[in-house]
Backbone as XML, in Angstrom:
<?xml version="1.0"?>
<chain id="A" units="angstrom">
  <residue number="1" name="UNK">
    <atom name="N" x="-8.212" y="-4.662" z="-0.014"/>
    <atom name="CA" x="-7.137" y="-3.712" z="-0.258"/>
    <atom name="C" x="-5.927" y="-4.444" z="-0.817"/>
  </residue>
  <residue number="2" name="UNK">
    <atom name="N" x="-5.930" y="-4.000" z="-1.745"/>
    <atom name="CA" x="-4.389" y="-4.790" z="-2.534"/>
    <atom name="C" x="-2.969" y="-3.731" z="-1.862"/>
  </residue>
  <residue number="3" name="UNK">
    <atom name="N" x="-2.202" y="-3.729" z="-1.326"/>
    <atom name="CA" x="-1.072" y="-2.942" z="-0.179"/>
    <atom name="C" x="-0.448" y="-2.204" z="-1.754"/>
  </residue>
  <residue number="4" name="UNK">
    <atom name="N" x="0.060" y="-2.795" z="-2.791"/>
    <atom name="CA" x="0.875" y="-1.868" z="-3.879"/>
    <atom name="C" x="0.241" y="-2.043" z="-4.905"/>
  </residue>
  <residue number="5" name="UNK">
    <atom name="N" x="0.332" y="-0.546" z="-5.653"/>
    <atom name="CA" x="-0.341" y="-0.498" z="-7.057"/>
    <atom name="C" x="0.659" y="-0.074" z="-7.766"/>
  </residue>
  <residue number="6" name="UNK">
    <atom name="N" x="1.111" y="-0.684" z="-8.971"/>
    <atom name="CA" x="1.868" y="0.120" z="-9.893"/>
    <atom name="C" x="1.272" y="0.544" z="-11.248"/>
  </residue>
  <residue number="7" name="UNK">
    <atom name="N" x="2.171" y="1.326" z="-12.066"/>
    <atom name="CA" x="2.287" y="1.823" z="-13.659"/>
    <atom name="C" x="3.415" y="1.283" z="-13.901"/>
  </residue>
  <residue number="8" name="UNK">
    <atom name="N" x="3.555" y="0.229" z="-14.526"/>
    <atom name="CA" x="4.830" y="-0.628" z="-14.967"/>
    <atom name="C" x="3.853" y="-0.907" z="-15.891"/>
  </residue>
  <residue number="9" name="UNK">
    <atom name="N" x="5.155" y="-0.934" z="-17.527"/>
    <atom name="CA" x="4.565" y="-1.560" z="-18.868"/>
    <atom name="C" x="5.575" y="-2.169" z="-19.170"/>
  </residue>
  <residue number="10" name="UNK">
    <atom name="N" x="6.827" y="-2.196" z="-18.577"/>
    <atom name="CA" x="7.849" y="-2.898" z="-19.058"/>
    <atom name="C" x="7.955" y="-4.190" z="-18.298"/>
  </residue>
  <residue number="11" name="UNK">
    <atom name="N" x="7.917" y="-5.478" z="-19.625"/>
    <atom name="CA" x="7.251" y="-6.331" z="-19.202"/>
    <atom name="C" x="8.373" y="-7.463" z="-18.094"/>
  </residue>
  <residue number="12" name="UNK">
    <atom name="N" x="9.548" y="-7.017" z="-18.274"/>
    <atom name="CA" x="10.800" y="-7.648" z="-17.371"/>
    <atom name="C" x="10.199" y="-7.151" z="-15.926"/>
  </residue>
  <residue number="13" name="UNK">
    <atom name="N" x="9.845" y="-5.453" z="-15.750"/>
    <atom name="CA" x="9.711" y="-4.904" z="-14.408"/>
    <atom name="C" x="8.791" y="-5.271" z="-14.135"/>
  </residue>
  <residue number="14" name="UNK">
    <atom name="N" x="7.702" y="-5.551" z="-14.684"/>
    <atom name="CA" x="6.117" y="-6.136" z="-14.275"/>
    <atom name="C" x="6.447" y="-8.059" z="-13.851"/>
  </residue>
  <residue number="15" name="UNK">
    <atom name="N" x="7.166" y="-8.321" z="-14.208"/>
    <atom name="CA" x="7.560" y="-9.867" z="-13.990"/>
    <atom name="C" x="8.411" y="-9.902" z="-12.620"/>
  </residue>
  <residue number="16" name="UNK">
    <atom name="N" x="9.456" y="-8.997" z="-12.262"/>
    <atom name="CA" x="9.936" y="-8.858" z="-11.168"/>
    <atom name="C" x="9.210" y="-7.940" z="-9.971"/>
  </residue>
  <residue number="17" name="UNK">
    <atom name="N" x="8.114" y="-6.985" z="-10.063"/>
    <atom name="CA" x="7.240" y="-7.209" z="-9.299"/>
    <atom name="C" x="5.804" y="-8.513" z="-9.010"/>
  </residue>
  <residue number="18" name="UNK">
    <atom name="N" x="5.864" y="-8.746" z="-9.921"/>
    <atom name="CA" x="4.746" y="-10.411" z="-9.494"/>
    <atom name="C" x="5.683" y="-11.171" z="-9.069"/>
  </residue>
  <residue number="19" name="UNK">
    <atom name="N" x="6.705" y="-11.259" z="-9.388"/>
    <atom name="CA" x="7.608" y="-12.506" z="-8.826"/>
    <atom name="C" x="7.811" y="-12.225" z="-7.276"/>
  </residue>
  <residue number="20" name="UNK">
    <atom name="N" x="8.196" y="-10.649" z="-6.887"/>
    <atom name="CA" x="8.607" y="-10.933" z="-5.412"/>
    <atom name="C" x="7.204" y="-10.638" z="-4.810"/>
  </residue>
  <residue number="21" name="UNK">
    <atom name="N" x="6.302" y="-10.171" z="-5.439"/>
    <atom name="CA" x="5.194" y="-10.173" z="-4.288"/>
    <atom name="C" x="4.611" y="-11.322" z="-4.560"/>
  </residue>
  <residue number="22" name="UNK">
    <atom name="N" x="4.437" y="-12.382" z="-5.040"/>
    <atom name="CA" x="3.909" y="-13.759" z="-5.126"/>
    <atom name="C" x="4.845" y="-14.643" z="-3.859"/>
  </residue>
  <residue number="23" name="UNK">
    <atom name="N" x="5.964" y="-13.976" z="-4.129"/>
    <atom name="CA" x="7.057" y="-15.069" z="-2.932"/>
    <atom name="C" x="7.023" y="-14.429" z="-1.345"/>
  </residue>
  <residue number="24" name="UNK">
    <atom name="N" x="6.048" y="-13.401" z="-1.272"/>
    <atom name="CA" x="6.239" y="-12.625" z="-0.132"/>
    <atom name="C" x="4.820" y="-12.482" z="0.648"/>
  </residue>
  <residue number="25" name="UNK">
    <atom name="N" x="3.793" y="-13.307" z="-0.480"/>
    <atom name="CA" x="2.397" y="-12.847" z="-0.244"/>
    <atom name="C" x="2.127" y="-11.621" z="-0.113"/>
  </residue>
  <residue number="26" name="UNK">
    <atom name="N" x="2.644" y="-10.814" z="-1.660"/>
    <atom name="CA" x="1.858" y="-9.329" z="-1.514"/>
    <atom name="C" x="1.058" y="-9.304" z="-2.297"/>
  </residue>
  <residue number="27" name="UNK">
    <atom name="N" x="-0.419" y="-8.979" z="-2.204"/>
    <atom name="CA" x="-1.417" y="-8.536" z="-3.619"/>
    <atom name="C" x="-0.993" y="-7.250" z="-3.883"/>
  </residue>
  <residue number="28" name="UNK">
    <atom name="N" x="-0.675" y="-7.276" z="-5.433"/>
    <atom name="CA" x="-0.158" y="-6.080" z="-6.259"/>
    <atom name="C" x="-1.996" y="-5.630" z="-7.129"/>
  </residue>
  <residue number="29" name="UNK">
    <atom name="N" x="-1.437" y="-4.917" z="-7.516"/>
    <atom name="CA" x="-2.545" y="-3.908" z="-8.680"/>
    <atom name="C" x="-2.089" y="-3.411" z="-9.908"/>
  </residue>
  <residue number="30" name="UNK">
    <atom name="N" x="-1.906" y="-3.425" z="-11.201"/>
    <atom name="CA" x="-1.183" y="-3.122" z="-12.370"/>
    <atom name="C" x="-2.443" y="-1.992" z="-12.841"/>
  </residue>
  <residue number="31" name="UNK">
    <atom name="N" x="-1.827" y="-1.054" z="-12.761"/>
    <atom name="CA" x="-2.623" y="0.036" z="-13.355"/>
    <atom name="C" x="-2.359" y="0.540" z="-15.033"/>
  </residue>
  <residue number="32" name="UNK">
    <atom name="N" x="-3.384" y="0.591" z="-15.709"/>
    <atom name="CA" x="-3.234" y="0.667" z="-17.403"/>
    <atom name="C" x="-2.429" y="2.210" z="-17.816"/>
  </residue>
  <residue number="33" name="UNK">
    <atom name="N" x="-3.453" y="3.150" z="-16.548"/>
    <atom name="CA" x="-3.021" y="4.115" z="-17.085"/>
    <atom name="C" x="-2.658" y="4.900" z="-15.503"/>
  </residue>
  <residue number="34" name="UNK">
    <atom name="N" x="-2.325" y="6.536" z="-16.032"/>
    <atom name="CA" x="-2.312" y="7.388" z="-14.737"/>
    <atom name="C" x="-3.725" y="7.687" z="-13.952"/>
  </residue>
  <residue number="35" name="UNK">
    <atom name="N" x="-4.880" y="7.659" z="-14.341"/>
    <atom name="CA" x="-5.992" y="7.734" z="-14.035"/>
    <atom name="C" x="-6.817" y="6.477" z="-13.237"/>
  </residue>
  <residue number="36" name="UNK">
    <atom name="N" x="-6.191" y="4.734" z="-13.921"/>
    <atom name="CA" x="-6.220" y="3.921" z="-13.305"/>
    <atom name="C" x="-5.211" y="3.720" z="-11.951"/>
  </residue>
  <residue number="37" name="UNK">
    <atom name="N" x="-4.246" y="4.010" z="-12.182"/>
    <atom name="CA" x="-3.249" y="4.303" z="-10.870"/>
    <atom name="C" x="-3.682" y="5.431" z="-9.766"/>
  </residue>
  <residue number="38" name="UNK">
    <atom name="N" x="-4.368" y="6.264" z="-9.870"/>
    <atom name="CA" x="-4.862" y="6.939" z="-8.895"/>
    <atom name="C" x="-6.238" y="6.286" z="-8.527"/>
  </residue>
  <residue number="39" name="UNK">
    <atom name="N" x="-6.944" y="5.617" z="-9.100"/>
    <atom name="CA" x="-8.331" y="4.743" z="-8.281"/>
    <atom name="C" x="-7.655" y="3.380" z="-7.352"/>
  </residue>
  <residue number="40" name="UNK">
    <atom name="N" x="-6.285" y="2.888" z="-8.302"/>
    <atom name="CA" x="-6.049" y="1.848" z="-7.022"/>
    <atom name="C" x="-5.037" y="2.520" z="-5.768"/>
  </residue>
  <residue number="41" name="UNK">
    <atom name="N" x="-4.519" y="3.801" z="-6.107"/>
    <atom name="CA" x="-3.972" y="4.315" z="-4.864"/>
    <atom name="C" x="-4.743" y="4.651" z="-3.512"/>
  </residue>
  <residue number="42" name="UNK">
    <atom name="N" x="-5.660" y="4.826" z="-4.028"/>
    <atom name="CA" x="-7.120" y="5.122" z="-2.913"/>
    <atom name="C" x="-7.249" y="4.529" z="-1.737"/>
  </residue>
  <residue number="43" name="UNK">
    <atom name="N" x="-6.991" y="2.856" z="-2.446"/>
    <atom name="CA" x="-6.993" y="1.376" z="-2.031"/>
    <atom name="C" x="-5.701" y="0.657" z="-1.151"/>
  </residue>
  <residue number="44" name="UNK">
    <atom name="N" x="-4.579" y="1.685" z="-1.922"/>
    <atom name="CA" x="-2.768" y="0.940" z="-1.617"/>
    <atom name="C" x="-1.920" y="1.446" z="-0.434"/>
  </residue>
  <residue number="45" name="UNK">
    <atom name="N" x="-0.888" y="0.967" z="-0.341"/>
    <atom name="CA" x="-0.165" y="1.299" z="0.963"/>
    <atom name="C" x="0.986" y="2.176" z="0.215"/>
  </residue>
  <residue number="46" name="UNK">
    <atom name="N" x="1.255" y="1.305" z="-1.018"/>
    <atom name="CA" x="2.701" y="2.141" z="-1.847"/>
    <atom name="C" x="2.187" y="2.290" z="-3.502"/>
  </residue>
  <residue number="47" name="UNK">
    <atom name="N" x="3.206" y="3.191" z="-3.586"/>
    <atom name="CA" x="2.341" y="3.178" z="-5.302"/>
    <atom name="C" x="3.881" y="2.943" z="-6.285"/>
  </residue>
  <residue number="48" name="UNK">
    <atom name="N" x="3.905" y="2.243" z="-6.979"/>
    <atom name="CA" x="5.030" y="2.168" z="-7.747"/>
    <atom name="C" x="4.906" y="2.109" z="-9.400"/>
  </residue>
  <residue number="49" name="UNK">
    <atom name="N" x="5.780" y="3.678" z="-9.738"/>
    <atom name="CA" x="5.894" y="4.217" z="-10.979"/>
    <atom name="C" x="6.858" y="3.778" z="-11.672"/>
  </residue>
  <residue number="50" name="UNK">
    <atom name="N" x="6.714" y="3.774" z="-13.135"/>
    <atom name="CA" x="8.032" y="3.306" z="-13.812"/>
    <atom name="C" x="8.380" y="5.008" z="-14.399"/>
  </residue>
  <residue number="51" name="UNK">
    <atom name="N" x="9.225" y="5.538" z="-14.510"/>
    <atom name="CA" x="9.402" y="7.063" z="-14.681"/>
    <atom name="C" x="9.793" y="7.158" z="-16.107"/>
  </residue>
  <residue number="52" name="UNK">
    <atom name="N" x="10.137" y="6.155" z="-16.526"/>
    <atom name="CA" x="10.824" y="6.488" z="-17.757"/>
    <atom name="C" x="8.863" y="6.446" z="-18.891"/>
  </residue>
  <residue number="53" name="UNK">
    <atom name="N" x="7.946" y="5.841" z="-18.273"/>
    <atom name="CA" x="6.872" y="6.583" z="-19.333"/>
    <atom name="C" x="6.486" y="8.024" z="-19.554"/>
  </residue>
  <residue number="54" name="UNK">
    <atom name="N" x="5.864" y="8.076" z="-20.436"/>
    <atom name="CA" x="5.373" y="9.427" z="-20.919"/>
    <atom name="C" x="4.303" y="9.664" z="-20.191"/>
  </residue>
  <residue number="55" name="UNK">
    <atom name="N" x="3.818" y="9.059" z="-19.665"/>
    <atom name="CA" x="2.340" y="9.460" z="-18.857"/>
    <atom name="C" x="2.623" y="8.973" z="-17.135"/>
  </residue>
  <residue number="56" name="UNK">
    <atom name="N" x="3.957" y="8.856" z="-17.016"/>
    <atom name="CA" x="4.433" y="8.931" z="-15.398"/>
    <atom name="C" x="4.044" y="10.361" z="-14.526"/>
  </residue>
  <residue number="57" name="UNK">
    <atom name="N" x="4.599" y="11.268" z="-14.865"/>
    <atom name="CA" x="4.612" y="12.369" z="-14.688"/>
    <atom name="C" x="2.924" y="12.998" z="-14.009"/>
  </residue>
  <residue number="58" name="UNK">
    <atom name="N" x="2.410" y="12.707" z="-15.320"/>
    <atom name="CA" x="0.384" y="12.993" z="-15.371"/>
    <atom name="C" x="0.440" y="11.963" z="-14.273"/>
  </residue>
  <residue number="59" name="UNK">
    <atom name="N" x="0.448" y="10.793" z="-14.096"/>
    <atom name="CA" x="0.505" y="9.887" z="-12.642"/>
    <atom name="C" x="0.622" y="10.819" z="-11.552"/>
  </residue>
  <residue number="60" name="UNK">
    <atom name="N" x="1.757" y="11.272" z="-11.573"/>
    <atom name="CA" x="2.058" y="11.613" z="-10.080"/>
    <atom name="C" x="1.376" y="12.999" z="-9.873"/>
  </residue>
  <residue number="61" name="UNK">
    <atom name="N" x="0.976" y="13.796" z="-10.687"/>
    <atom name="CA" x="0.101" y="15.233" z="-10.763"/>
    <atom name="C" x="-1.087" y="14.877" z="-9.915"/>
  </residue>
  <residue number="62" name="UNK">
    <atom name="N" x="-1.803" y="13.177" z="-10.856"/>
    <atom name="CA" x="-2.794" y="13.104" z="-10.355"/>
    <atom name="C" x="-2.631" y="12.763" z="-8.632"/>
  </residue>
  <residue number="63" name="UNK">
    <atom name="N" x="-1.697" y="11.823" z="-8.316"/>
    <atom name="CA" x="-1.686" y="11.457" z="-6.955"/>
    <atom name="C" x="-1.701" y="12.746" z="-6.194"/>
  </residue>
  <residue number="64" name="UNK">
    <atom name="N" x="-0.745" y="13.576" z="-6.368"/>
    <atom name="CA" x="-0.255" y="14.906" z="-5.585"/>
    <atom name="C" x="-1.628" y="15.374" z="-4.895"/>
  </residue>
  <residue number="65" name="UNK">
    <atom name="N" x="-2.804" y="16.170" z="-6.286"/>
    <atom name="CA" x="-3.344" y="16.675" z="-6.069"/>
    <atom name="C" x="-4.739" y="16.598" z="-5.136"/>
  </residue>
  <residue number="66" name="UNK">
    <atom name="N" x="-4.347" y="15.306" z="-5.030"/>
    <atom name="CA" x="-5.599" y="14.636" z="-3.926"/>
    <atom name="C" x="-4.909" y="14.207" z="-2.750"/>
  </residue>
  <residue number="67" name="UNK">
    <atom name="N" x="-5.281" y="14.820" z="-1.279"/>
    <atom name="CA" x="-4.753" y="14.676" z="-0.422"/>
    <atom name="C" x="-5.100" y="13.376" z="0.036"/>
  </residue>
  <residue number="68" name="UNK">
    <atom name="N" x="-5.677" y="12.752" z="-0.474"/>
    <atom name="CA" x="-5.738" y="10.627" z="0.244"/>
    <atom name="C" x="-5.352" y="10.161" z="-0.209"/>
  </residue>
  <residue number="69" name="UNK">
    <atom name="N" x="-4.921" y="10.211" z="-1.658"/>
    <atom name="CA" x="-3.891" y="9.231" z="-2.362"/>
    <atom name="C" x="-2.441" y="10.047" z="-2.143"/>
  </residue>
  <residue number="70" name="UNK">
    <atom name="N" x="-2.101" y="11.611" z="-2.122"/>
    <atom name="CA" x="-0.900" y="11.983" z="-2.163"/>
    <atom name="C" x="-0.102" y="11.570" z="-0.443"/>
  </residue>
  <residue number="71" name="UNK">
    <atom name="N" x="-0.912" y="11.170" z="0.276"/>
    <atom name="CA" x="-0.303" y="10.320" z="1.842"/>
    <atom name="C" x="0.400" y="9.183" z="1.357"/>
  </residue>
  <residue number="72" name="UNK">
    <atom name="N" x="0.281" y="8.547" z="0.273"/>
    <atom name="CA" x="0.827" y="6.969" z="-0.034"/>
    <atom name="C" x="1.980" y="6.764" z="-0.566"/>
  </residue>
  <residue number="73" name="UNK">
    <atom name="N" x="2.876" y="6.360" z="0.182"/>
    <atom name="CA" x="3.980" y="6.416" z="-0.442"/>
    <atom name="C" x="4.163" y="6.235" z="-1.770"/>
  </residue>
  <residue number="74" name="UNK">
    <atom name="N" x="5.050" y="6.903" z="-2.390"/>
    <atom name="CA" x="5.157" y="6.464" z="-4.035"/>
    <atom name="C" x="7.202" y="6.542" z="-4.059"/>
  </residue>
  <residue number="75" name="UNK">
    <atom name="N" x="7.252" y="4.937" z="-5.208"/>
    <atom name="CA" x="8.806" y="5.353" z="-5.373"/>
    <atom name="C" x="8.878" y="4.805" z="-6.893"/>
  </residue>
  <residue number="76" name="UNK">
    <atom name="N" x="9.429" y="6.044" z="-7.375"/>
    <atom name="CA" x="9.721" y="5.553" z="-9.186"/>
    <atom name="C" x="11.116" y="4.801" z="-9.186"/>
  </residue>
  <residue number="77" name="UNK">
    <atom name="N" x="10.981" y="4.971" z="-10.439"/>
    <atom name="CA" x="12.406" y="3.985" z="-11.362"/>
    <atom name="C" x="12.545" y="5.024" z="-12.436"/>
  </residue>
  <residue number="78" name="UNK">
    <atom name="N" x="14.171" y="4.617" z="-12.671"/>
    <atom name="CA" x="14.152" y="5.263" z="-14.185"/>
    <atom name="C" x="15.670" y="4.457" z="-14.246"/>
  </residue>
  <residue number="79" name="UNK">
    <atom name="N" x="16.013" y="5.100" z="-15.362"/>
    <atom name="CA" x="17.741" y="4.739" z="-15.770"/>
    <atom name="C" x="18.445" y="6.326" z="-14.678"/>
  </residue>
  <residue number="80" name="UNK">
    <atom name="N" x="19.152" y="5.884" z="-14.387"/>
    <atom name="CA" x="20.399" y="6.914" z="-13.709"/>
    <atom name="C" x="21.186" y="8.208" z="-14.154"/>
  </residue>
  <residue number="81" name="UNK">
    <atom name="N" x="20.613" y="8.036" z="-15.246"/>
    <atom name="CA" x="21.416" y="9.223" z="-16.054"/>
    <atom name="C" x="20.041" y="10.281" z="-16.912"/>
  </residue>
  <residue number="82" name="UNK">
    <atom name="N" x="18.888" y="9.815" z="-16.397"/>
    <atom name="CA" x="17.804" y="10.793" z="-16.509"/>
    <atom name="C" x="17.661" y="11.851" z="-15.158"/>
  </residue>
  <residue number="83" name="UNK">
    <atom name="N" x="18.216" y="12.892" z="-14.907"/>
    <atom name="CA" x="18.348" y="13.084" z="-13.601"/>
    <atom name="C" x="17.302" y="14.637" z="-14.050"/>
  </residue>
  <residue number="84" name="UNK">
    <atom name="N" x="17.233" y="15.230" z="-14.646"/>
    <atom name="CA" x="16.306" y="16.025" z="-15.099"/>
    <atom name="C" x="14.816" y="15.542" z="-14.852"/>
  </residue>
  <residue number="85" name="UNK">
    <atom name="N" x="14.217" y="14.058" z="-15.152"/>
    <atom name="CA" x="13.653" y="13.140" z="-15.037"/>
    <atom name="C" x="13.167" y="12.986" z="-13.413"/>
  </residue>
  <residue number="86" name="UNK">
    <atom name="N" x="14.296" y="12.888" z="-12.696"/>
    <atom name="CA" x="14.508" y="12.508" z="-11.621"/>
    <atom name="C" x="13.756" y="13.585" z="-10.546"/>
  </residue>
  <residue number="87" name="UNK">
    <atom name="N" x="14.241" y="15.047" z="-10.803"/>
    <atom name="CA" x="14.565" y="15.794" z="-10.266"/>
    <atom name="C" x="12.839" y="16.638" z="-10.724"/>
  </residue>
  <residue number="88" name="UNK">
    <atom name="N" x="12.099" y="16.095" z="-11.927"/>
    <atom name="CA" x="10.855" y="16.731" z="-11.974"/>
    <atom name="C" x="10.037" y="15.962" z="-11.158"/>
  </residue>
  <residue number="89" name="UNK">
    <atom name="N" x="10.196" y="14.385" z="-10.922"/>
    <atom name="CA" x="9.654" y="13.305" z="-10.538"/>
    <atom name="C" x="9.527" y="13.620" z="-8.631"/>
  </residue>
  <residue number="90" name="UNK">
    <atom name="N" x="10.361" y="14.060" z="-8.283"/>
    <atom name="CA" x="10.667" y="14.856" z="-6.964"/>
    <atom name="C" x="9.613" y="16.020" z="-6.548"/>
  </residue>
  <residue number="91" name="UNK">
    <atom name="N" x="9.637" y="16.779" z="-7.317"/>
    <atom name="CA" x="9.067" y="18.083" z="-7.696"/>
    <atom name="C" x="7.145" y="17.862" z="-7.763"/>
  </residue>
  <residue number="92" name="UNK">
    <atom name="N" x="7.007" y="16.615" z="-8.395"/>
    <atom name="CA" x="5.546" y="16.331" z="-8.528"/>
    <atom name="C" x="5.089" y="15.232" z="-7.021"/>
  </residue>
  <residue number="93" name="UNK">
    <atom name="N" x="6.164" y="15.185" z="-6.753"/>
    <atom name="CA" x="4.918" y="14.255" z="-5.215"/>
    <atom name="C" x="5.531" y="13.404" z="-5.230"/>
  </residue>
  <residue number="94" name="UNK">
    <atom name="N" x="6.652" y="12.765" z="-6.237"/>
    <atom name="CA" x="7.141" y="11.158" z="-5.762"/>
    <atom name="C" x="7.818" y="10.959" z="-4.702"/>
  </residue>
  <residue number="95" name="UNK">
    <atom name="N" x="8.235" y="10.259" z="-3.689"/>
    <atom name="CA" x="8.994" y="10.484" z="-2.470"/>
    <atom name="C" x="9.776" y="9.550" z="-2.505"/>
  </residue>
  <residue number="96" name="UNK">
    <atom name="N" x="10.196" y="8.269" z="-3.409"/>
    <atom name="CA" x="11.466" y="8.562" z="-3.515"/>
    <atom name="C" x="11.596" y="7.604" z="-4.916"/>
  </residue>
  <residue number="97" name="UNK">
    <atom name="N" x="12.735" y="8.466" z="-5.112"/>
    <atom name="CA" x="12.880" y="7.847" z="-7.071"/>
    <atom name="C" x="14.636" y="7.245" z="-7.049"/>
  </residue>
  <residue number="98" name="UNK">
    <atom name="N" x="14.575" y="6.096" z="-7.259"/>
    <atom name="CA" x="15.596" y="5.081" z="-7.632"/>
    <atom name="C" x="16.602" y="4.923" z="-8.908"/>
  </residue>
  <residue number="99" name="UNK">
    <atom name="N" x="17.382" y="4.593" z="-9.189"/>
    <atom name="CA" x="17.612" y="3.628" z="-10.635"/>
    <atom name="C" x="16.984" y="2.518" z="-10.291"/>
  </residue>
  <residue number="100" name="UNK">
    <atom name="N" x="17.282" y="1.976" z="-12.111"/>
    <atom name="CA" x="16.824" y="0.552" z="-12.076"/>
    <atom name="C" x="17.295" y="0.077" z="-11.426"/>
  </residue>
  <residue number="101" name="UNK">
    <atom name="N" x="18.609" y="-0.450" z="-10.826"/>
    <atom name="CA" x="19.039" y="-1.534" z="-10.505"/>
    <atom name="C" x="18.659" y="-1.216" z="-9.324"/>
  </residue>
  <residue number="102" name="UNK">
    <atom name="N" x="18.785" y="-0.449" z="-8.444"/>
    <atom name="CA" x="18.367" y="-0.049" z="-6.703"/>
    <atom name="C" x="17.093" y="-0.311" z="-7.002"/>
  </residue>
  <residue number="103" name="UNK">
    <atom name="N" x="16.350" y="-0.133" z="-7.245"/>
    <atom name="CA" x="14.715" y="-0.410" z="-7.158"/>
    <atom name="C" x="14.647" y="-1.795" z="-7.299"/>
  </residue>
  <residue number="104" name="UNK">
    <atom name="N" x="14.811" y="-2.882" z="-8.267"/>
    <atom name="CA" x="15.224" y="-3.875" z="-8.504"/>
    <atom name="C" x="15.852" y="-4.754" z="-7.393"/>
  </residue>
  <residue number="105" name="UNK">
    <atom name="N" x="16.768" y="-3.986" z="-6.810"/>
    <atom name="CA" x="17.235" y="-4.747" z="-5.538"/>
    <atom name="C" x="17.025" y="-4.473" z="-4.208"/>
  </residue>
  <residue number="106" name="UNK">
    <atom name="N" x="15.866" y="-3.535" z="-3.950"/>
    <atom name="CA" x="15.047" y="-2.854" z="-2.884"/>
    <atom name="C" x="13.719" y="-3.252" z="-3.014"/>
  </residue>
  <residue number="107" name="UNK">
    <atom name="N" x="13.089" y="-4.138" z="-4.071"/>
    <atom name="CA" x="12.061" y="-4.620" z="-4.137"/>
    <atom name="C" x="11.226" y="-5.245" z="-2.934"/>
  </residue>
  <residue number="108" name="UNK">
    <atom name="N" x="11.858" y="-6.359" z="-3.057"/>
    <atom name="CA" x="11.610" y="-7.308" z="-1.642"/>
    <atom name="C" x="11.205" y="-6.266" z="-0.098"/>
  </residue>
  <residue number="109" name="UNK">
    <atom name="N" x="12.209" y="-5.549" z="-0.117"/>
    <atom name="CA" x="11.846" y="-4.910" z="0.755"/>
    <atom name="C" x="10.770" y="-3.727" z="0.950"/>
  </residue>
  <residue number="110" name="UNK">
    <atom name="N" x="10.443" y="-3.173" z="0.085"/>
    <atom name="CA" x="9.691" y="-2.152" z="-0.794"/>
    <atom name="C" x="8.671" y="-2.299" z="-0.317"/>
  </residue>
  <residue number="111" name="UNK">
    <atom name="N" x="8.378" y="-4.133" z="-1.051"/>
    <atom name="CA" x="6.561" y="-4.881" z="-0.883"/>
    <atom name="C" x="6.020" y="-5.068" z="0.681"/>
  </residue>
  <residue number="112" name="UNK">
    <atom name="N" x="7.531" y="-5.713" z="1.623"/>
    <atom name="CA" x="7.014" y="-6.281" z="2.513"/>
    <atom name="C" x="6.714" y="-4.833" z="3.616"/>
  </residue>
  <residue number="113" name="UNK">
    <atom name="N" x="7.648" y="-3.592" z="3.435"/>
    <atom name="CA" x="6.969" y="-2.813" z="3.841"/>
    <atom name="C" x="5.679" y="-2.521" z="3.897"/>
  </residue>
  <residue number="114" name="UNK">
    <atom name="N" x="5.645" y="-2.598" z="2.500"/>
    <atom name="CA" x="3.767" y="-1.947" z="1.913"/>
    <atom name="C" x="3.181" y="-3.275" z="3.060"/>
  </residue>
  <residue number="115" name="UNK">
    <atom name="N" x="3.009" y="-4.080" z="2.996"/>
    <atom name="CA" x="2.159" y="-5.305" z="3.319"/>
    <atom name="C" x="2.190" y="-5.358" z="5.097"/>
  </residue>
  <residue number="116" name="UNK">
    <atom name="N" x="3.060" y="-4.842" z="5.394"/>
    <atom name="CA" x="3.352" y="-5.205" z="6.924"/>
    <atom name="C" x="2.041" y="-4.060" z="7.729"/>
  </residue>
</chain>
């Protein structure tokens, strides 16, 4: 069981999740797509979305609609001033959606949750 799976393509946010779960001993999961992100949620403790993709959304539909992956915690990202974004991301199953920089600096803590 790898504890967190994400949909991160942005390659700064994909570097700052390997970085703190490498320093924390968390096994992560990088999912390609929304369809790959729901086979490693199956598996995960947390699921972590980047919101600002186009196929975030189809992500979290898929998690919702299955009651064993929609138990797993999920927390997106976006920029702060997508709140429309925010507020659909809510609406589809995410439980809790951040800015960048709060997610970014809630990381550490995020993983060692998932892992504990």
């Amino acid at each position: 069981m790898k504890p967190v799976a994400y949909l991160v393509q942005d390659l700064l946010f994909v570097s700052k999740i390997r970085e703190a779960a490498r320093q924390l001993g968390v096994e992560v999961e990088r999912a390609a797509s929304p369809e790959a992100l729901y086979e490693a949620a199956r598996r995960a403790r947390l699921v972590i979305v980047d919101l600002r993709l186009p196929a975030a959304l189809r992500a979290l539909e898929l998690l919702a609609a299955d009651p064993e992956t929609a138990r797993v915690p999920s927390v997106g990202f976006l920029g702060h001033e997508d709140l429309e974004v925010m507020r659909t991301a809510s609406e589809r199953g995410c439980g809790t959606v951040l800015p960048k920089g709060k997610f970014a600096s809630d990381l550490p803590r995020l993983l060692s949750d998932a892992a504990a």
